[in-house]
N, C-alpha and C positions, 0 to 999 in steps of 0.2 A: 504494500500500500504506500508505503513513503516513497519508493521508487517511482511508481506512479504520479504520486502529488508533485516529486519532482520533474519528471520530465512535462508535465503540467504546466507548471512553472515556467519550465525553458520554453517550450510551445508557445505560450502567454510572451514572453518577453518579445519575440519577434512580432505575433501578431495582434497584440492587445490595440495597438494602436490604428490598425488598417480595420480592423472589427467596429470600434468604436468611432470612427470614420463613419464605415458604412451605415453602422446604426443613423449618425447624425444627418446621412443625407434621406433614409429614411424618414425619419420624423420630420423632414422640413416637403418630402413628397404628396401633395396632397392633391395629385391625380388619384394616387391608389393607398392612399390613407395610410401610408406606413407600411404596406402589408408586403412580404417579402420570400425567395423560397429557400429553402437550405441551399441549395444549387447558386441562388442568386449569390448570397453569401461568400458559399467559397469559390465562387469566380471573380470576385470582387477581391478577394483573400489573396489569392493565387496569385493575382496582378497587381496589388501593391506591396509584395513582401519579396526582397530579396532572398532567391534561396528557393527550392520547393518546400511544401508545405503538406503534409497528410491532408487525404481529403475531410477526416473523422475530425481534425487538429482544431478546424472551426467553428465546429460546433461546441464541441467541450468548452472549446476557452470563452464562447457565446455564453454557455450557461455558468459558467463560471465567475463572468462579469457582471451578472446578475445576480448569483450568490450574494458579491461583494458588494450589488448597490449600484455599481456605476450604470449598470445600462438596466431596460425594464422592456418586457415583450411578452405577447402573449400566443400560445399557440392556436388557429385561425383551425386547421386541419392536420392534423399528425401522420394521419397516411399518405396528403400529400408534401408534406412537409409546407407547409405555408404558416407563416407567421405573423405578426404585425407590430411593429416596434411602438413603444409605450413613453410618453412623458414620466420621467421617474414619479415614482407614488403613486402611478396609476391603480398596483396590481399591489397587495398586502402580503402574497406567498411567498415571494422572495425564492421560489422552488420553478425551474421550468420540466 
């Protein structure tokens, strides 16, 4: 498990910021209200991170950043992966 949360960790440092990016272009999209796909995500991911990236890498470090607070989303449909990015405080669960 600690292995994990570390390599987590490393994962997160390269992409926390291209994530949080794309969250904020998100929320300011208000043809399609925020709403986003996993796929969108890590193509977004992909192309602004020096380095490849796992494709799994984006999403963990998505709900990760939500964990922490910094970002808020709600899941829209899980089987097709669609989401929709949230003004922080939207959502009380702090759990995606």
């Amino acid at each position: 498990m600690l292995e994990q949360t570390q390599q987590l960790n490393r994962v997160a440092a390269t992409t926390k910021d291209a994530i949080l990016a794309f969250i904020k272009q998100r929320l300011a999209d208000t043809e399609n209200n925020g709403a986003f796909t996993a796929d969108q995500l890590r193509f977004y991911v992909n192309n602004n991170v020096t380095g490849g990236v796992s494709p799994s890498s984006a999403d963990r470090v998505l709900r990760m950043l939500r964990q922490q607070g910094l970002i808020d989303y709600c899941v829209l449909n899980r089987g097709k992966s669609l989401y929709r990015a949230l003004p922080l405080g939207t959502t009380t669960t702090g759990k995606a």
